[in-house]
Backbone as ProteinMPNN parsed JSONL, in Angstrom:
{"seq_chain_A": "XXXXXXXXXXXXXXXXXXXXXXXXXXXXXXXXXXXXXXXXXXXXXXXXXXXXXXXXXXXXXXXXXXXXXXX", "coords_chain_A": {"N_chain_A": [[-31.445, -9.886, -0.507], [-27.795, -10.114, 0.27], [-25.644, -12.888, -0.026], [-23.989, -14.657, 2.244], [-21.468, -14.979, 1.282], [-20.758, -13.587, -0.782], [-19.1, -10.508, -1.616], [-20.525, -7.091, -1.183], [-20.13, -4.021, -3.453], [-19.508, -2.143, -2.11], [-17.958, -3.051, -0.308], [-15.885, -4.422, -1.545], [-14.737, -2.292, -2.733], [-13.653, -0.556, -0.477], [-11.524, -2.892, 1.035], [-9.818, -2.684, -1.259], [-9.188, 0.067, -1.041], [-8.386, 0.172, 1.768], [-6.053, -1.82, 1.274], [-4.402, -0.388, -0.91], [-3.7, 1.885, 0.922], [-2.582, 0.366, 3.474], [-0.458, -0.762, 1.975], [1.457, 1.338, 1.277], [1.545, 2.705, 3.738], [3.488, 0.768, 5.418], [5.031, 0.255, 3.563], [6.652, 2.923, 3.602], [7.306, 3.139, 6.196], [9.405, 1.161, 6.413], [11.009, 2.143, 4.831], [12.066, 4.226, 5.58], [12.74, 3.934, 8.23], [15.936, 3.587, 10.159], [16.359, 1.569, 11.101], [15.874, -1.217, 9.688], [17.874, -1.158, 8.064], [19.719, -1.596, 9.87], [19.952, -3.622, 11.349], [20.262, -5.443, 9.703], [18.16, -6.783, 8.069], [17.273, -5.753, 6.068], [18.821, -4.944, 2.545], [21.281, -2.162, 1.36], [20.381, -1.772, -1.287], [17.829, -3.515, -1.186], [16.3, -1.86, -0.243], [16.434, 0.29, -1.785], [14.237, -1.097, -3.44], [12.37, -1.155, -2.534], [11.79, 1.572, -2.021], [11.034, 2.108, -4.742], [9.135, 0.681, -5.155], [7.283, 2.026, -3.369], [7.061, 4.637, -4.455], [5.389, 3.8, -6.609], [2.954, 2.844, -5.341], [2.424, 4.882, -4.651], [1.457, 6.251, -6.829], [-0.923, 4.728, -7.831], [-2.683, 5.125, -5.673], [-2.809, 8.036, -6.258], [-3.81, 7.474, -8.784], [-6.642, 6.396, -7.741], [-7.601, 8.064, -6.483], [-8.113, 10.144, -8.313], [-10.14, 8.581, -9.243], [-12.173, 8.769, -8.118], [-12.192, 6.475, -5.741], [-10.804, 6.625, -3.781], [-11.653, 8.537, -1.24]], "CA_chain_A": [[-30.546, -10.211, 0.574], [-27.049, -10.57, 0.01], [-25.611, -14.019, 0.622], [-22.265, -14.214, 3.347], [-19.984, -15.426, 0.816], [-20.757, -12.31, -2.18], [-19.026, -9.31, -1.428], [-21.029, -6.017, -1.927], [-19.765, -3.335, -3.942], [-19.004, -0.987, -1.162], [-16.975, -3.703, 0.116], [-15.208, -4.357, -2.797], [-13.793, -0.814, -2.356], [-12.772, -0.825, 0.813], [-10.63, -3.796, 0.439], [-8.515, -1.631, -2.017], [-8.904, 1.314, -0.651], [-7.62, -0.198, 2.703], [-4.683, -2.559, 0.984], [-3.292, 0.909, -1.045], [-3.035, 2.96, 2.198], [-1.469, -0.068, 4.708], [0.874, -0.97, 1.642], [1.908, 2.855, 1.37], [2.022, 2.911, 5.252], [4.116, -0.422, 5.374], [6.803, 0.74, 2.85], [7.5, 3.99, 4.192], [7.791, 2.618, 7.33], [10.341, 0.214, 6.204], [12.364, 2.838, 3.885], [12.548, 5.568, 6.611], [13.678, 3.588, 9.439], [17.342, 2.895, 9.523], [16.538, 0.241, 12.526], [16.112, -2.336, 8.982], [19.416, -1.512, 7.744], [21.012, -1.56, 11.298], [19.59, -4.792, 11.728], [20.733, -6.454, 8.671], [16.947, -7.102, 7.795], [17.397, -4.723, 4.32], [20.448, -4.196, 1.923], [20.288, -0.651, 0.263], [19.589, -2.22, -2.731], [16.48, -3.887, -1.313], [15.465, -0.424, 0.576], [16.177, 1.485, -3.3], [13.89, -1.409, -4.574], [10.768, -0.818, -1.859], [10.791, 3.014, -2.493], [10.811, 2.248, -5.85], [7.533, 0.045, -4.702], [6.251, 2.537, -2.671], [6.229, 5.259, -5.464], [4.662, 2.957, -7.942], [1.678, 2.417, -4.745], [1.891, 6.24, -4.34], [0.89, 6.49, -8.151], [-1.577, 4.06, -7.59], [-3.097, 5.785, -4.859], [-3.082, 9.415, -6.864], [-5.12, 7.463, -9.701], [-7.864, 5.974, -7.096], [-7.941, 9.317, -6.122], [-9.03, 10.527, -9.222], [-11.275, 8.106, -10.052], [-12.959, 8.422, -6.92], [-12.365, 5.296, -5.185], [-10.532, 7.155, -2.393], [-12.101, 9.971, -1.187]], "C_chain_A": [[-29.24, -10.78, -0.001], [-26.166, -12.508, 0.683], [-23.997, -13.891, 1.49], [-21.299, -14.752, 2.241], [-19.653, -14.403, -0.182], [-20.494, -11.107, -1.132], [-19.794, -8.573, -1.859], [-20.045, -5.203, -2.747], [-18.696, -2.056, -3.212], [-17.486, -2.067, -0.504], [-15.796, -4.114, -0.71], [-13.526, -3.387, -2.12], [-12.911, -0.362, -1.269], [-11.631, -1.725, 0.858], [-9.428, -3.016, -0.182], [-8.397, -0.512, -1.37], [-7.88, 0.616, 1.002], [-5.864, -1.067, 2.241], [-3.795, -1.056, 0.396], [-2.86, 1.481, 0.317], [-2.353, 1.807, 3.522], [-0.03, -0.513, 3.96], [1.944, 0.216, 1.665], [2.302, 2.699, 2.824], [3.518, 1.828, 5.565], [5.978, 0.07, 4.535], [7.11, 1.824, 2.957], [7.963, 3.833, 5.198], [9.197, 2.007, 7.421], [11.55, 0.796, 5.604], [12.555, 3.573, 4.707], [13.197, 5.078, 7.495], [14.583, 3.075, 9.009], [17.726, 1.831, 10.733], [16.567, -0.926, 11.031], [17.548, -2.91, 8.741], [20.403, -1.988, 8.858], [20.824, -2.772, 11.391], [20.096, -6.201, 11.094], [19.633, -7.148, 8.104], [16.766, -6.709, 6.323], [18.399, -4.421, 3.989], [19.716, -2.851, 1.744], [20.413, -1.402, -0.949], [18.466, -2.557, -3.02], [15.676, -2.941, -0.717], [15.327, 0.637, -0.948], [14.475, 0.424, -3.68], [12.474, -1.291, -4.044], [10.813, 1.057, -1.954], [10.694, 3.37, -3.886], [9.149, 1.54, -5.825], [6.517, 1.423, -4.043], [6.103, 3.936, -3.641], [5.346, 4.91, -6.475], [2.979, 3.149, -6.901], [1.537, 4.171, -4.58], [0.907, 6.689, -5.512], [-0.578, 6.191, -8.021], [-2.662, 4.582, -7.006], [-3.544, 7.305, -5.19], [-4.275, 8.76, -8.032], [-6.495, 6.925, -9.128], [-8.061, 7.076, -6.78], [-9.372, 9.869, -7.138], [-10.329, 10.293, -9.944], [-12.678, 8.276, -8.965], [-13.427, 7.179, -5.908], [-11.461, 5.621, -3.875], [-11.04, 8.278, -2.774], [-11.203, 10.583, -0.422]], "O_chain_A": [[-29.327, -11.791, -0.698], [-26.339, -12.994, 1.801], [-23.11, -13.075, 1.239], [-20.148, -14.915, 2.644], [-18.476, -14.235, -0.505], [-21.211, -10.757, -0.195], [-20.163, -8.883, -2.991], [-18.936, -5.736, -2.769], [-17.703, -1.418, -3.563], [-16.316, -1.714, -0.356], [-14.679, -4.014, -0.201], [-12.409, -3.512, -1.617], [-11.759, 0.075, -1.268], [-10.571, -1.127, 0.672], [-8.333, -2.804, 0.34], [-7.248, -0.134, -1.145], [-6.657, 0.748, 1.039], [-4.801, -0.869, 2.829], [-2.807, -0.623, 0.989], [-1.683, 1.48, 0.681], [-1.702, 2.305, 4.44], [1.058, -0.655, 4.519], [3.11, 0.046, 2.022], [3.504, 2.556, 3.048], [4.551, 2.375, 5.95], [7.182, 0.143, 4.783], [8.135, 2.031, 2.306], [9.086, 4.299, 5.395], [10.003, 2.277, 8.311], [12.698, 0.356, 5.676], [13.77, 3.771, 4.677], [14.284, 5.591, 7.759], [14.635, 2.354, 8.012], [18.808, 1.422, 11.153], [17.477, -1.729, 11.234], [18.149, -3.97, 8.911], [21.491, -2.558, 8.769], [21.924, -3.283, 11.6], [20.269, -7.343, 11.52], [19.95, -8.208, 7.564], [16.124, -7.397, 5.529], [19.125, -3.727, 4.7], [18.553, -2.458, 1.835], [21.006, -0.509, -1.554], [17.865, -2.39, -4.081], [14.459, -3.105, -0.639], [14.446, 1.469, -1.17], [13.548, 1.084, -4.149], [11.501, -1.307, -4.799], [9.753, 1.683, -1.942], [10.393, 4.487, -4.306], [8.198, 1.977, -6.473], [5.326, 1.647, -4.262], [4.966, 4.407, -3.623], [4.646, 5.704, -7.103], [1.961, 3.508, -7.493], [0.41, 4.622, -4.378], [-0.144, 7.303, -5.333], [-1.42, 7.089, -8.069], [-3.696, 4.586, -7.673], [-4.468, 7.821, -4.561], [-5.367, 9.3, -8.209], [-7.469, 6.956, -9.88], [-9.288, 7.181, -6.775], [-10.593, 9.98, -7.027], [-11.113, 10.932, -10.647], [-13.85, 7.936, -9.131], [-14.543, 6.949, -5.442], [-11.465, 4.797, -2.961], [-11.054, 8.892, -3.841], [-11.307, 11.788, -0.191]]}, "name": "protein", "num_of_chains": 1, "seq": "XXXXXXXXXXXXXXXXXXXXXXXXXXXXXXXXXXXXXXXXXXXXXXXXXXXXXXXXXXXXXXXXXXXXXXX"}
């Protein structure tokens, strides 16, 4: 019997697998819409420096792939 405070294994995974795909979701969101910039919420300097983030989590996301930690 696991105890409530030890994650399982499966859970583990999830965890990551869920944080890659809402950070991916999150910073495309944020680089596509031009409601940030309109807003004065994002320079383009700090919109170059999240799709420079969000290819790094795309990477990220291609090597969980591979390893099989996203299916």
């Amino acid at each position: 019997m696991q105890r409530p405070s030890k994650w399982g294994e499966e859970q583990k995974y999830e965890v990551i697998r869920s944080s890659i795909g809402n950070a991916l979701i999150n910073l495309r969101l944020l680089t596509s819409s031009g409601l940030a910039l309109e807003l004065g919420l994002l320079t383009q300097e700090e919109r170059e420096t999240l799709l420079k983030a969000a290819s790094i989590v795309q990477d990220v996301y291609r090597r969980a792939k591979e390893r099989g930690v996203i299916r």
